[in-house]
Biopython code that builds the backbone (N, CA, C, O; Angstrom):
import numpy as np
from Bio.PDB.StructureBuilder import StructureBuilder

atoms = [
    (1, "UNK", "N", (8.138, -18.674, 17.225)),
    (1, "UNK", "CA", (7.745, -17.434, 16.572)),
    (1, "UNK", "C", (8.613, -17.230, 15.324)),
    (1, "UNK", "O", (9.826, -17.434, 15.351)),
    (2, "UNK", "N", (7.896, -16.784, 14.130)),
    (2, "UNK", "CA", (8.701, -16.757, 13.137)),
    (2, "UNK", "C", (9.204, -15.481, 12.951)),
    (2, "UNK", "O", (8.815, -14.493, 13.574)),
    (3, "UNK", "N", (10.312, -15.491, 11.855)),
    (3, "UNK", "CA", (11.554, -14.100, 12.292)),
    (3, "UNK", "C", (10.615, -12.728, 11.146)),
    (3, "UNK", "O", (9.748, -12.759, 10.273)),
    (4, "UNK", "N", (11.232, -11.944, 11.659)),
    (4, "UNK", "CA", (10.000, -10.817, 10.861)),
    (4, "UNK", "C", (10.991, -10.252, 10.018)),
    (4, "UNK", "O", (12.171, -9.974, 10.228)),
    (5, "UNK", "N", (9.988, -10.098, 8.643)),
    (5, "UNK", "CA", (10.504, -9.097, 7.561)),
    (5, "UNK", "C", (11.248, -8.180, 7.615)),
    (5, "UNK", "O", (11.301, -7.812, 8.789)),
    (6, "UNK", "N", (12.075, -7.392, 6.784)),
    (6, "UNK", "CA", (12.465, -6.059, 6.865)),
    (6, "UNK", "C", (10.758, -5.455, 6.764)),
    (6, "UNK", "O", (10.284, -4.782, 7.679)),
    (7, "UNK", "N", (10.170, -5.724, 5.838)),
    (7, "UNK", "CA", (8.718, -5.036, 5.625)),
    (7, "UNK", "C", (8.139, -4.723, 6.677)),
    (7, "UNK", "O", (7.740, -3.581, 6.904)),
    (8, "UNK", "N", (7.973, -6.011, 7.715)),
    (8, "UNK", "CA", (7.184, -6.023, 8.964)),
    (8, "UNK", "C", (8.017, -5.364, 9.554)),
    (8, "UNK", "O", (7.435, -4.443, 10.127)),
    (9, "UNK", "N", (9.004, -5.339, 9.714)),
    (9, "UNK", "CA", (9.873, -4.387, 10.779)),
    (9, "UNK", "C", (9.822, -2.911, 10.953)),
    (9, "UNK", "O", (9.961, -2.258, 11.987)),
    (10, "UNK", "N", (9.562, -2.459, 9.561)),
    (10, "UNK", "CA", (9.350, -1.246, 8.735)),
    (10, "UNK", "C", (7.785, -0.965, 9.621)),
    (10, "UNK", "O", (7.645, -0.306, 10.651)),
    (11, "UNK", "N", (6.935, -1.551, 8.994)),
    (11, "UNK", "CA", (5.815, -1.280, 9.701)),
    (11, "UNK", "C", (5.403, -0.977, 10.820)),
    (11, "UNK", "O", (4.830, 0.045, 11.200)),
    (12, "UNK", "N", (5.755, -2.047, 11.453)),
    (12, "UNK", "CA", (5.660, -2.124, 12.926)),
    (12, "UNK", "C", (6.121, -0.487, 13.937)),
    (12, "UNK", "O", (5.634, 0.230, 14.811)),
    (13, "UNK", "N", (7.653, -0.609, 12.877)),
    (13, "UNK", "CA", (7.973, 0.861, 14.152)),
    (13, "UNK", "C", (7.199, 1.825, 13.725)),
    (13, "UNK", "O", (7.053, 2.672, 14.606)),
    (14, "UNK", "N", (6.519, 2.117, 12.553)),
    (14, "UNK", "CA", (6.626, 3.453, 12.027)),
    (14, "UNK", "C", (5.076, 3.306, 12.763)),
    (14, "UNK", "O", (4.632, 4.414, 13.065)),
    (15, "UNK", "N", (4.176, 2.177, 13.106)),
    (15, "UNK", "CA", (2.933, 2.412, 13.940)),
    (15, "UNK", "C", (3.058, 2.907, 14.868)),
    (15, "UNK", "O", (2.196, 3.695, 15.254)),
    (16, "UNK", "N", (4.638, 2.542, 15.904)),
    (16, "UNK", "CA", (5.030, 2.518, 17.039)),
    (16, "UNK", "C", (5.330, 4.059, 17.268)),
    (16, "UNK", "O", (5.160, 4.754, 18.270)),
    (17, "UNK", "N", (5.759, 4.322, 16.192)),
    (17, "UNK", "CA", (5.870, 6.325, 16.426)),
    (17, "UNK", "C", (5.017, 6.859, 15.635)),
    (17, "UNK", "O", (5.431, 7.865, 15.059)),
    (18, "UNK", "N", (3.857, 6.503, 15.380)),
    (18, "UNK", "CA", (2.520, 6.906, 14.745)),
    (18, "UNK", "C", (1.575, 7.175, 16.390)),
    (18, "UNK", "O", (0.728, 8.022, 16.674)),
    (19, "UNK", "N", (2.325, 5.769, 17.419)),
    (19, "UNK", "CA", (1.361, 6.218, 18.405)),
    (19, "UNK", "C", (1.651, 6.956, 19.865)),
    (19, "UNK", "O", (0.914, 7.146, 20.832)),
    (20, "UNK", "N", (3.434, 7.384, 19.539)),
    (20, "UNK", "CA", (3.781, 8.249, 20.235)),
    (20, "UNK", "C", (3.796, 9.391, 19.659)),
    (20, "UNK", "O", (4.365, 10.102, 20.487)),
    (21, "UNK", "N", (3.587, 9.911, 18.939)),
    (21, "UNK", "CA", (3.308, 11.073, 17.944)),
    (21, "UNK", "C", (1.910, 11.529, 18.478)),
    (21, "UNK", "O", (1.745, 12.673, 18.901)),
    (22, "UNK", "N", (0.965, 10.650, 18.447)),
    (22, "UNK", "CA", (-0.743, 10.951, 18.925)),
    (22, "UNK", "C", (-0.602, 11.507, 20.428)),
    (22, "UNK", "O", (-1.318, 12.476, 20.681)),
    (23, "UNK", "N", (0.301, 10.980, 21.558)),
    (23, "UNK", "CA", (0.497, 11.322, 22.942)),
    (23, "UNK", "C", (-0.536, 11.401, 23.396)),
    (23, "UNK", "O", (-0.941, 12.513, 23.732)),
    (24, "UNK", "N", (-1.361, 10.224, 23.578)),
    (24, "UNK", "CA", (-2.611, 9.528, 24.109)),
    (24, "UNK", "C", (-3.459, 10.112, 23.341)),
    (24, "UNK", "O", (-4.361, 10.383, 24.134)),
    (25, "UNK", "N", (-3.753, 10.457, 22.416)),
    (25, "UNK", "CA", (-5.151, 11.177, 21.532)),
    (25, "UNK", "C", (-5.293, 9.506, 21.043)),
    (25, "UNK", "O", (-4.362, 8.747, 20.777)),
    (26, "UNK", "N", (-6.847, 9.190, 21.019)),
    (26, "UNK", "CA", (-7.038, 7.781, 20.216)),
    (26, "UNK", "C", (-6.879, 8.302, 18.561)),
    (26, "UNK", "O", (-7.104, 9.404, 18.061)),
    (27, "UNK", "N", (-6.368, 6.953, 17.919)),
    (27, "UNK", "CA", (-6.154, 7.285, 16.721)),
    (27, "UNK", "C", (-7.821, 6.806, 15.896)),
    (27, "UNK", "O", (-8.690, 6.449, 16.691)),
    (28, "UNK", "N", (-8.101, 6.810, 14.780)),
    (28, "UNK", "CA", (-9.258, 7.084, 13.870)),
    (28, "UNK", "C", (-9.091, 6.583, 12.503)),
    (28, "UNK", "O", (-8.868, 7.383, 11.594)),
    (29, "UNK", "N", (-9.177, 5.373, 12.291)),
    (29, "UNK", "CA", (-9.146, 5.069, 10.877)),
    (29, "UNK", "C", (-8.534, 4.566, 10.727)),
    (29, "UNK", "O", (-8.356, 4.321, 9.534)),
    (30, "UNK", "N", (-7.944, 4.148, 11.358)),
    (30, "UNK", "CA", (-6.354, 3.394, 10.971)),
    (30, "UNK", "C", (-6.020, 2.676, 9.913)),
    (30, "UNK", "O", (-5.175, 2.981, 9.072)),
    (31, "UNK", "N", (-6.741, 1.629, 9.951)),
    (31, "UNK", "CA", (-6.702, 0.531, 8.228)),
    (31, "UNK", "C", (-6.835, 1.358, 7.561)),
    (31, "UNK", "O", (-5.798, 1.577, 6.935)),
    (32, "UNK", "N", (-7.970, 2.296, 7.217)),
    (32, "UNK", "CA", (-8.082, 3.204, 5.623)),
    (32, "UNK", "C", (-6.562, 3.698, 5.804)),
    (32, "UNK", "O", (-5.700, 3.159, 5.109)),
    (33, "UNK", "N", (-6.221, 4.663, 6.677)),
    (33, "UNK", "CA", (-4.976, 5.243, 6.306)),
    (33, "UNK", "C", (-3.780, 4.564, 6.190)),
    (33, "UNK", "O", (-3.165, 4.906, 5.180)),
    (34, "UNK", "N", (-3.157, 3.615, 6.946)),
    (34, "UNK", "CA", (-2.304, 2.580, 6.604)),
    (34, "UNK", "C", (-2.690, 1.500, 4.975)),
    (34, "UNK", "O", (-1.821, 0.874, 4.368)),
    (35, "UNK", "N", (-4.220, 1.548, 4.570)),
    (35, "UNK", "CA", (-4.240, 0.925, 3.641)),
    (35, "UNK", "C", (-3.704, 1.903, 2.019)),
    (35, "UNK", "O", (-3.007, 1.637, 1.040)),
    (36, "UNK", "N", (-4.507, 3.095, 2.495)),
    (36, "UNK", "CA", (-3.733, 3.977, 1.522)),
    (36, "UNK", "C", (-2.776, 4.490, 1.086)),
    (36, "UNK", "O", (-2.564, 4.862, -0.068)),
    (37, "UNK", "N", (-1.639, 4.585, 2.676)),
    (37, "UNK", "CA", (-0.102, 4.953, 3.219)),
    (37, "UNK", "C", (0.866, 3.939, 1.635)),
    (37, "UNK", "O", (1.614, 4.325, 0.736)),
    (38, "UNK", "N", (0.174, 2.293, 2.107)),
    (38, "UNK", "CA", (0.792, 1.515, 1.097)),
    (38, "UNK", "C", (0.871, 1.256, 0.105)),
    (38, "UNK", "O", (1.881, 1.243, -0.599)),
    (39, "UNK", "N", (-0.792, 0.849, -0.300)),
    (39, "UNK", "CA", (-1.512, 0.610, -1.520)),
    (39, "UNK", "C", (-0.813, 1.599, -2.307)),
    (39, "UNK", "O", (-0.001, 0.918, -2.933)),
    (40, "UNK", "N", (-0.636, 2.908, -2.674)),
    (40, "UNK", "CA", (-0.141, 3.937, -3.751)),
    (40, "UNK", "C", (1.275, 3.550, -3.733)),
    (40, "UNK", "O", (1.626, 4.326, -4.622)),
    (41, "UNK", "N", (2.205, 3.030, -3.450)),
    (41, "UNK", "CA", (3.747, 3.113, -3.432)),
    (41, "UNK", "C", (3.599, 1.388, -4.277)),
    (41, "UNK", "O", (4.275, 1.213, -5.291)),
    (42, "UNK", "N", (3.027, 0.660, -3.948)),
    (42, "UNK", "CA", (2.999, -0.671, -3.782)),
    (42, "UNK", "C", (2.507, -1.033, -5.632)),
    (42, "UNK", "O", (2.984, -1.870, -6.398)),
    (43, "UNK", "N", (1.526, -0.134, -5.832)),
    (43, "UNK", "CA", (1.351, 0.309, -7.193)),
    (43, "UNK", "C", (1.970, 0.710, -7.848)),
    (43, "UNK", "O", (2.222, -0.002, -8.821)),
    (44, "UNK", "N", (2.397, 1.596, -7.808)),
    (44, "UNK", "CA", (3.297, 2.193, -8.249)),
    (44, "UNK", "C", (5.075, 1.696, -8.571)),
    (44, "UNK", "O", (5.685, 1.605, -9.636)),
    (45, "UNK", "N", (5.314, 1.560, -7.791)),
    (45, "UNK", "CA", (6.190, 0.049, -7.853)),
    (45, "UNK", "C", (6.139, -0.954, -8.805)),
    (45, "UNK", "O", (7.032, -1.260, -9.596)),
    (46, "UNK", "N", (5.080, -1.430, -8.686)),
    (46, "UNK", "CA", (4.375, -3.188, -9.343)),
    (46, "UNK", "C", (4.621, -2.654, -10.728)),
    (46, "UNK", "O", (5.437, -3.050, -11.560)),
    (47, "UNK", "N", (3.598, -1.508, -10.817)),
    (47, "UNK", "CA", (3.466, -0.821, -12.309)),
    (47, "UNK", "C", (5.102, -0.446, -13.111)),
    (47, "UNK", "O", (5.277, -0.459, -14.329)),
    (48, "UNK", "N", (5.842, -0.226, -12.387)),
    (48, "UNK", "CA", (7.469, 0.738, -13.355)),
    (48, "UNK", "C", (8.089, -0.870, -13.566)),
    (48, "UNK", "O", (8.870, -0.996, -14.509)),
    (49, "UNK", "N", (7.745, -2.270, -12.631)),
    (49, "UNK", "CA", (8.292, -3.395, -12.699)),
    (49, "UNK", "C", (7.916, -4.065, -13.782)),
    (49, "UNK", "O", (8.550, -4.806, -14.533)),
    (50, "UNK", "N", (6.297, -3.557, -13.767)),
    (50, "UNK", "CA", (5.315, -4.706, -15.178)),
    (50, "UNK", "C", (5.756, -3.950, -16.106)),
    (50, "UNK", "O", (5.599, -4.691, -17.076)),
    (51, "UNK", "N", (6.359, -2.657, -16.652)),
    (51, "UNK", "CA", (6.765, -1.669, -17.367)),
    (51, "UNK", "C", (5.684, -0.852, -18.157)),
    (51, "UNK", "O", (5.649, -0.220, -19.213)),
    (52, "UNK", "N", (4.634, -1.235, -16.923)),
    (52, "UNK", "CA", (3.124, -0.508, -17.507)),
    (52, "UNK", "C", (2.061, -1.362, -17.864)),
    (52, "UNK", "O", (0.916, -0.987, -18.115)),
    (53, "UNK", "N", (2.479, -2.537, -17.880)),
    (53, "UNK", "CA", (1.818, -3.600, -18.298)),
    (53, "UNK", "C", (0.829, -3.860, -17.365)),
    (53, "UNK", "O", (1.257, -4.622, -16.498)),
    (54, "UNK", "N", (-0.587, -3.456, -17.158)),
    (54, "UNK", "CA", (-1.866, -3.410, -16.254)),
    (54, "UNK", "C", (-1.919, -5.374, -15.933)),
    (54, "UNK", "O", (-1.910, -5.903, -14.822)),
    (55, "UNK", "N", (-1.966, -6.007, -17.134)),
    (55, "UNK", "CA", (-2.178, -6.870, -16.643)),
    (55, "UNK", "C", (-1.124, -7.991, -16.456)),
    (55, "UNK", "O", (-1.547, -9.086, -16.086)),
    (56, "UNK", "N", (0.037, -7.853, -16.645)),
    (56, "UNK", "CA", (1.162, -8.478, -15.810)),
    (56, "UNK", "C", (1.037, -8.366, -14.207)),
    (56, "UNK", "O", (0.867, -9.161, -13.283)),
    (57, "UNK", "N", (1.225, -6.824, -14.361)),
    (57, "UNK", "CA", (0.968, -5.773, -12.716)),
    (57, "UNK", "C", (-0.434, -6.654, -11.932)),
    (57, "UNK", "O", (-0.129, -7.274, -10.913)),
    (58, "UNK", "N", (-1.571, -6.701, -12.272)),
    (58, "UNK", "CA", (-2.791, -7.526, -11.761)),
    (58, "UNK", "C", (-2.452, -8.890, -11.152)),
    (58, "UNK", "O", (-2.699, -9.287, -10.013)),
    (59, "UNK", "N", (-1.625, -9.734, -12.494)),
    (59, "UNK", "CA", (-1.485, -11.087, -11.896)),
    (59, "UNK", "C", (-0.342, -11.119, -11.227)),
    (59, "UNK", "O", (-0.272, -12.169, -10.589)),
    (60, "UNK", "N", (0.984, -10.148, -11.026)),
    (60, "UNK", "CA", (1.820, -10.199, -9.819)),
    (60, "UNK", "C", (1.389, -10.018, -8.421)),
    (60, "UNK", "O", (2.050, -10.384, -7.449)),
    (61, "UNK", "N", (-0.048, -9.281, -8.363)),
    (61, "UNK", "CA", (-0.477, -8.263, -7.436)),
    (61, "UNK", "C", (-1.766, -9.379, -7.028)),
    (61, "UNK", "O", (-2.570, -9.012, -6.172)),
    (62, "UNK", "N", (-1.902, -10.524, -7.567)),
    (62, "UNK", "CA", (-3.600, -10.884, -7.569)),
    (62, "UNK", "C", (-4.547, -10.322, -7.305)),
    (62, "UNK", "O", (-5.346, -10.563, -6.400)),
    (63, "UNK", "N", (-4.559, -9.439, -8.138)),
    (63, "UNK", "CA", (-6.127, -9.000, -8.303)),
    (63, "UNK", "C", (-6.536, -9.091, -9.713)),
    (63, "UNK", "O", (-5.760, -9.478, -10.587)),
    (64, "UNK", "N", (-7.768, -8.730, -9.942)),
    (64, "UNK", "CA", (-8.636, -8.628, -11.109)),
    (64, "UNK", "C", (-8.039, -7.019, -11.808)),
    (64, "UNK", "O", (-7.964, -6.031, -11.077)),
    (65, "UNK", "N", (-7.715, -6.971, -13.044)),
    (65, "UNK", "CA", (-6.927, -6.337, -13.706)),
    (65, "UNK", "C", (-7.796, -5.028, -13.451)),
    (65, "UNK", "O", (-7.343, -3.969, -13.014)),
    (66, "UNK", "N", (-9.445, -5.340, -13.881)),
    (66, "UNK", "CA", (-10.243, -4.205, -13.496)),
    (66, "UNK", "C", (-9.866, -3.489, -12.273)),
    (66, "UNK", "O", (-9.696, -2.271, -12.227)),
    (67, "UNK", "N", (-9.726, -4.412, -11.141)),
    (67, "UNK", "CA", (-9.989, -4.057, -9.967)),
    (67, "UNK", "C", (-8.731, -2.895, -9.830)),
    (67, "UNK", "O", (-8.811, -1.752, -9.381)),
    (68, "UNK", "N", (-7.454, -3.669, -10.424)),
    (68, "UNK", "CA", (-5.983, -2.544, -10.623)),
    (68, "UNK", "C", (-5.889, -1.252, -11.165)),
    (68, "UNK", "O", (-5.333, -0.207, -10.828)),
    (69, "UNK", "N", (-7.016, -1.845, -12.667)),
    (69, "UNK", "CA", (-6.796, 0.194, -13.101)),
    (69, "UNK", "C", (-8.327, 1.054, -12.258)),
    (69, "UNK", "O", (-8.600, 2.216, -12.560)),
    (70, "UNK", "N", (-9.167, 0.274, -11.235)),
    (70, "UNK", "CA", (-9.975, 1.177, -10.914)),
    (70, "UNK", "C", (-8.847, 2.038, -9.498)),
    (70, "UNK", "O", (-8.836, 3.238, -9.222)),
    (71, "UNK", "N", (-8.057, 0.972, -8.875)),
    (71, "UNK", "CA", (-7.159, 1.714, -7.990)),
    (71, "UNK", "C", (-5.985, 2.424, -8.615)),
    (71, "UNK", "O", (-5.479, 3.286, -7.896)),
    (72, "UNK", "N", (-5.502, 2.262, -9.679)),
    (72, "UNK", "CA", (-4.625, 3.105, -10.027)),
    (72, "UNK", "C", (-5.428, 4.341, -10.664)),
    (72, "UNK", "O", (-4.724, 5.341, -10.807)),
    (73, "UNK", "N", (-6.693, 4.464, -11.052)),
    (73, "UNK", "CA", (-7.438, 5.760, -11.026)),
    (73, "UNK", "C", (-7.523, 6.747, -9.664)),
    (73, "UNK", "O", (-7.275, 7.941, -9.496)),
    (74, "UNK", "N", (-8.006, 5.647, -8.752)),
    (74, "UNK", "CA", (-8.167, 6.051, -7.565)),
    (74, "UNK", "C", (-7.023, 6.896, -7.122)),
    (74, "UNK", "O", (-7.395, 7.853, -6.442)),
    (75, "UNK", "N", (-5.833, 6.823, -7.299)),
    (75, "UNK", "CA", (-4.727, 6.824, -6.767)),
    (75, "UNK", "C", (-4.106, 7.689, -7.621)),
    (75, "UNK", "O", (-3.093, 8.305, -7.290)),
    (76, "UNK", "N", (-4.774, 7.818, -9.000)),
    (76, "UNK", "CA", (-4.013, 8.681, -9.818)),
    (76, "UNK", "C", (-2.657, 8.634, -10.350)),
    (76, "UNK", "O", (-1.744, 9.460, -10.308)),
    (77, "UNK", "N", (-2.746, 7.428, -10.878)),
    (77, "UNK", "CA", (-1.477, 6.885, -11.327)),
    (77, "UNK", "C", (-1.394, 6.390, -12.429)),
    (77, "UNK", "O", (-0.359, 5.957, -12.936)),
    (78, "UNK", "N", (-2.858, 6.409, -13.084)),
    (78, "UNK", "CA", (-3.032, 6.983, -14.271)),
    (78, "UNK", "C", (-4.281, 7.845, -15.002)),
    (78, "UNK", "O", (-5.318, 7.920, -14.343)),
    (79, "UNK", "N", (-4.259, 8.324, -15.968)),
    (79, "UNK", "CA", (-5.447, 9.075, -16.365)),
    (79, "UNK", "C", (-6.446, 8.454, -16.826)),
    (79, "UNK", "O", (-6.083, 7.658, -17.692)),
    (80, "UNK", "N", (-7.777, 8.447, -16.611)),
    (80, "UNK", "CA", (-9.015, 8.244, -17.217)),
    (80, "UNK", "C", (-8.500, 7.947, -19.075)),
    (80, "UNK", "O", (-9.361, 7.728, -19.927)),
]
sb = StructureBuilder()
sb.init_structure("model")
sb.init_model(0)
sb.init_chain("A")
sb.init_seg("    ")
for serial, (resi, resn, name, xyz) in enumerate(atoms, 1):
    if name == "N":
        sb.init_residue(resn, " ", resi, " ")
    sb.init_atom(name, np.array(xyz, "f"), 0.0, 1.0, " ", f" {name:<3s}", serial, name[0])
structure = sb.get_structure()
């Protein structure tokens, strides 16, 4: 078994008291909200590193540069 991230480690617990927090209620959505939890910080991040640079930020991030400023709209991290 291979040794886990600080990242994964990070993750892992904060699910782990995401699902003692619920105290048996089933949880609902989970990927959207864990995808959104990250995706905005993760951007945001990439972006102050590329120093704004959309498409530095895209090819650190692999995605399609479009695909970056339609989520950094999404996300509001920058203006129309």
């Amino acid at each position: 078994m291979s040794k886990r991230t600080p990242l994964e480690t990070c993750v892992r617990d904060t699910l782990e008291q995401y699902f003692k927090d619920l105290r048996g209620t089933e949880p609902h959505s989970m990927h959207e909200m864990v995808m959104h939890a990250v995706e905005r910080p993760l951007l945001d991040v990439v972006m102050q590193h590329a120093e704004g640079n959309q498409s530095k930020a895209a090819e650190w991030l692999g995605i399609n540069r479009n695909t970056l400023r339609r989520k950094l709209l999404d996300h509001k991290l920058i203006k129309p």
